[in-house]
N, C-alpha and C positions, 0 to 999 in steps of 0.2 A: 238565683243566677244560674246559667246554662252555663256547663264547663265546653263546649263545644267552640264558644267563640272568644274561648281565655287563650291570651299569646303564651308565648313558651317564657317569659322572663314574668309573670305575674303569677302570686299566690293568694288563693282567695282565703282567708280566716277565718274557721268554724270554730267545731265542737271537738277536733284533734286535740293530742295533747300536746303543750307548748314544746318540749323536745324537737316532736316530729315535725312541726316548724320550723325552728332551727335547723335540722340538720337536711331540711328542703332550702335554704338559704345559702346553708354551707356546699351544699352539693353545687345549686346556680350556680353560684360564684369561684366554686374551684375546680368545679370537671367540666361545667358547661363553658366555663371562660366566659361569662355574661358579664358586663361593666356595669350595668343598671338591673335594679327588679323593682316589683312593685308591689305593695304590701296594701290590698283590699279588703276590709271590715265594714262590719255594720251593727247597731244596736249595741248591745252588753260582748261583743267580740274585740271591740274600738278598743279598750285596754289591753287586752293580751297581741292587738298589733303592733301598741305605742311600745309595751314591753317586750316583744320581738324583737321590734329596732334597735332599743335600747339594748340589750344582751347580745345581739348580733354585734353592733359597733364596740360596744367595751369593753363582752367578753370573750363570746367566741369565736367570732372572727375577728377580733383585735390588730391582728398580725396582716391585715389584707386593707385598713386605713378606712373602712367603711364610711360614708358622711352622707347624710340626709340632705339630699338634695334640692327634695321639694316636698311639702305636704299638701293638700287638697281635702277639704273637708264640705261635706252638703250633705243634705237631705233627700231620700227615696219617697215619694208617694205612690201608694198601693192602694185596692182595694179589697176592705176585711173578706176574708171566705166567707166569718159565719153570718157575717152582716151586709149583704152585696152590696147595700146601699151607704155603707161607713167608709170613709176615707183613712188612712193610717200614715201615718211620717214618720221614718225609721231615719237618725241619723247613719252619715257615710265617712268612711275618711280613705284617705288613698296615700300613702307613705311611699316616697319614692326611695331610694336607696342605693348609691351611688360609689364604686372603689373609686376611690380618690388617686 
């Protein structure tokens, strides 16, 4: 994904470490004064997003009422570099998240 056309309330999920996560959620939501954000994953990321959410809402931003607003889950189709001719399907998920 091209960070060029990511809005200022969405965090894309890599290979960071979970922390730094967090404290780009905590930041959203307490200096930027954002009511929503959006939490984008894909392939073997899709759990350290589900447990972003999850640590964000219960534990460290606890105090700010966080609630999952909406989830959104699908499928990416690409095609392989090494194999121009192979199709590939990376599951998606899209975590919204919402101060209550």
């Amino acid at each position: 994904m091209e960070r060029k056309n990511i809005k200022e309330n969405v965090i894309l999920i890599g290979s960071k470490p979970f922390l730094a996560y967090l404290k780009s959620i905590n930041t959203l939501f307490r200096r930027k004064k954002l009511k929503e954000i959006e939490l984008i994953a894909r392939g073997r990321n899709i759990q350290k997003a589900v447990d972003l959410a999850e640590s964000s809402r219960n534990k460290f931003c606890h105090d700010l009422y966080i609630e999952c607003s909406k989830v959104e889950i699908g499928t990416e189709t690409f095609m392989s570099k090494e194999e121009p001719t192979k199709e590939i399907s990376v599951s998606t998920i899209n975590i919204f998240l919402k101060i209550n």
